[in-house]
ChimeraX commands (.cxc) that place a marker at each C-alpha (Angstrom):
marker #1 position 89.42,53.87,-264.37 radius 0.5
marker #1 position 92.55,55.54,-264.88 radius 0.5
marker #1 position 92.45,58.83,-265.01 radius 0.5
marker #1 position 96.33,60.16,-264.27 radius 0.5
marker #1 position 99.62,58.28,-264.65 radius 0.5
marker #1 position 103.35,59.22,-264.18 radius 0.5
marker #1 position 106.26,56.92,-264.26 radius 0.5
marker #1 position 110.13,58.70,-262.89 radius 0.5
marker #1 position 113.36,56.70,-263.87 radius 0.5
marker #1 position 115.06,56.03,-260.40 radius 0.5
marker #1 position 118.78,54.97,-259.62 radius 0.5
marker #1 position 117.85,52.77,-256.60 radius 0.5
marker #1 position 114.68,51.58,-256.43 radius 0.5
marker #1 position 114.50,50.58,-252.65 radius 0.5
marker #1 position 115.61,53.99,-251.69 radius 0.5
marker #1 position 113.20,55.60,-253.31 radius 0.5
marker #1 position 110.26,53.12,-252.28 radius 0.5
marker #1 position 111.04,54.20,-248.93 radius 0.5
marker #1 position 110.71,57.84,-249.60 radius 0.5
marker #1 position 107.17,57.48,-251.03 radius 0.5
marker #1 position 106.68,55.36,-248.91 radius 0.5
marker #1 position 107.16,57.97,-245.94 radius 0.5
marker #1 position 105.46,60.40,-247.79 radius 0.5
marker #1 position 102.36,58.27,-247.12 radius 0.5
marker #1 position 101.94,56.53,-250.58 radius 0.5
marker #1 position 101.11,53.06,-250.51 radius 0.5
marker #1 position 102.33,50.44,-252.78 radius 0.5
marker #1 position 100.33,48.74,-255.09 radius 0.5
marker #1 position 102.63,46.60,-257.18 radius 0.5
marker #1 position 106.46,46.10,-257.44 radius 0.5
marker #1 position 108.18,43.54,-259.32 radius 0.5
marker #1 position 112.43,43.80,-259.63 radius 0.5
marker #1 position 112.88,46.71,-261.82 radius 0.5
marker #1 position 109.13,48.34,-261.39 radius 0.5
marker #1 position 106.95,49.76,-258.40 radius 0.5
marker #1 position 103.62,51.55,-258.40 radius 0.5
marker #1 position 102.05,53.26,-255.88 radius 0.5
marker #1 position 98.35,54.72,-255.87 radius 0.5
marker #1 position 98.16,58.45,-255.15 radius 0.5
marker #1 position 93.98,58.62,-255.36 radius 0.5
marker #1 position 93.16,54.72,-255.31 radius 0.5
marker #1 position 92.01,53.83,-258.81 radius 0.5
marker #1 position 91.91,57.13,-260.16 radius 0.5
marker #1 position 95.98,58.24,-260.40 radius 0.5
marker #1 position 99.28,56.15,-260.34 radius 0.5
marker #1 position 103.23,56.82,-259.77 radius 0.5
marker #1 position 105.28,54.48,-261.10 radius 0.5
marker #1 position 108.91,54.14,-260.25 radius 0.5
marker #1 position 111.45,52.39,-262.97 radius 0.5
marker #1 position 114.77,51.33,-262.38 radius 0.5
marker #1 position 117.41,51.93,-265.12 radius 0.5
marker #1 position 120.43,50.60,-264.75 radius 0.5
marker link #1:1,2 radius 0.2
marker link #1:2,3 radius 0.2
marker link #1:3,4 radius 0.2
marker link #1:4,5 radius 0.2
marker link #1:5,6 radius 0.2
marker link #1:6,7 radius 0.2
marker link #1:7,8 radius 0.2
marker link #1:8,9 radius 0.2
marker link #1:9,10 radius 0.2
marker link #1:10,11 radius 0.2
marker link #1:11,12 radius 0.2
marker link #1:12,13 radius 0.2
marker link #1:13,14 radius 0.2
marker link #1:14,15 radius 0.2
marker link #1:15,16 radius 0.2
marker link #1:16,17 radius 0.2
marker link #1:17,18 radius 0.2
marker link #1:18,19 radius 0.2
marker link #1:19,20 radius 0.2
marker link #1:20,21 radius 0.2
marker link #1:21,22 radius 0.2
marker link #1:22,23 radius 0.2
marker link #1:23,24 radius 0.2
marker link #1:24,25 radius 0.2
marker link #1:25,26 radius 0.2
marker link #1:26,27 radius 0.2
marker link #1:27,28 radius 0.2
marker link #1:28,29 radius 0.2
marker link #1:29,30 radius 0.2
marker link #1:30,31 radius 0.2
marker link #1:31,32 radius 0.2
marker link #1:32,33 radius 0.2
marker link #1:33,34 radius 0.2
marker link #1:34,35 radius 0.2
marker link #1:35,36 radius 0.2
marker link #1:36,37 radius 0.2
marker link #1:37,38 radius 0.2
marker link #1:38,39 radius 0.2
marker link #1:39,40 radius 0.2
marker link #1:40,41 radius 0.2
marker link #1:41,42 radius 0.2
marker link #1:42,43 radius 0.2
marker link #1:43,44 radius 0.2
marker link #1:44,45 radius 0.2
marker link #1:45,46 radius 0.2
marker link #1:46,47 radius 0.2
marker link #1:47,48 radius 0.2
marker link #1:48,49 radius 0.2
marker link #1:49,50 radius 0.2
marker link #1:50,51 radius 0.2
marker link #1:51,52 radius 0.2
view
């Protein structure tokens, strides 16, 4: 169950995955506008939109 979600408007998606990436987040899901990554898995969520 989830139990904490946060979603941040990006301007460049692929930078950003990186940076998350390198903080040690994995990716869960990312589609061409959308990624999420699991911060505690199940339990809390970051999602990353792209606005152009």
């Amino acid at each position: 169950m989830i139990e904490f979600e946060v979603h941040l408007p990006v301007k460049n998606l692929d930078v950003s995955l990186e940076f998350y990436k390198k903080l040690g987040l994995e990716l869960a899901w990312r589609d061409e506008d959308t990624a999420f990554f699991g911060i505690e898995k199940g339990k809390s969520w970051l999602g990353l939109w792209f606005f152009h």
